[in-house]
N, C-alpha and C positions, 0 to 999 in steps of 0.2 A: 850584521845588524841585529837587534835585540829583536829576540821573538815577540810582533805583539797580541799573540792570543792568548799567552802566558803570561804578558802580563797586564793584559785587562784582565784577565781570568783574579789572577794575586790582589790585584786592584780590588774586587770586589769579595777578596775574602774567600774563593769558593776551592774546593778542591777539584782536580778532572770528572772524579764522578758525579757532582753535584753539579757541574757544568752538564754533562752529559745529559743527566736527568734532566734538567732544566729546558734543554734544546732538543732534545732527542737523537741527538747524534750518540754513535757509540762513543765509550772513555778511550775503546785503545785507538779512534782514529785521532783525538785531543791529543794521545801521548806520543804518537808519531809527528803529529804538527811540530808540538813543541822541542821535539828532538829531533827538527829540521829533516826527518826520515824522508817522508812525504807530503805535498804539496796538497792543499784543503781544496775541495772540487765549489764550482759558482755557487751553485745552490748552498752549500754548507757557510760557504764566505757570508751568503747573502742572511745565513738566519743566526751567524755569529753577530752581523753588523749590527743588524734588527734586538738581539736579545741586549748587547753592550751600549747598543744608543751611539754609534759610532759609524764613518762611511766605509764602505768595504777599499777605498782606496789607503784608507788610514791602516785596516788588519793587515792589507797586503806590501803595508811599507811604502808606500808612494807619497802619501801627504798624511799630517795635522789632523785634526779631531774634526 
């Protein structure tokens, strides 16, 4: 299945680090998500959904926007 934090991320134009900044998550826990490494803990789902405008069911691949 297509990563979608990578590509809400691409969606808006931003690079990992500018994502990072943005949310304050670190860039290399971004580059692990998106190279399906490791798995984005709730809390981090929850302020990915919040900053994209999107349901945390949608980042985790379950449904629709």
């Amino acid at each position: 299945s297509k990563n979608k934090i990578k590509e809400l991320r691409q969606e808006k134009g931003l690079y990992q680090r500018e994502l990072a900044k943005a949310t304050g998550i670190k860039q290399a826990n971004i580059s692990r998500w998106e190279a399906c490494l490791v798995v984005p803990n709730v809390e981090d789902v929850w302020i990915l959904a919040n900053f994209f405008d999107c349901s945390i069911d949608y980042i985790v691949g379950k449904d629709e926007y």
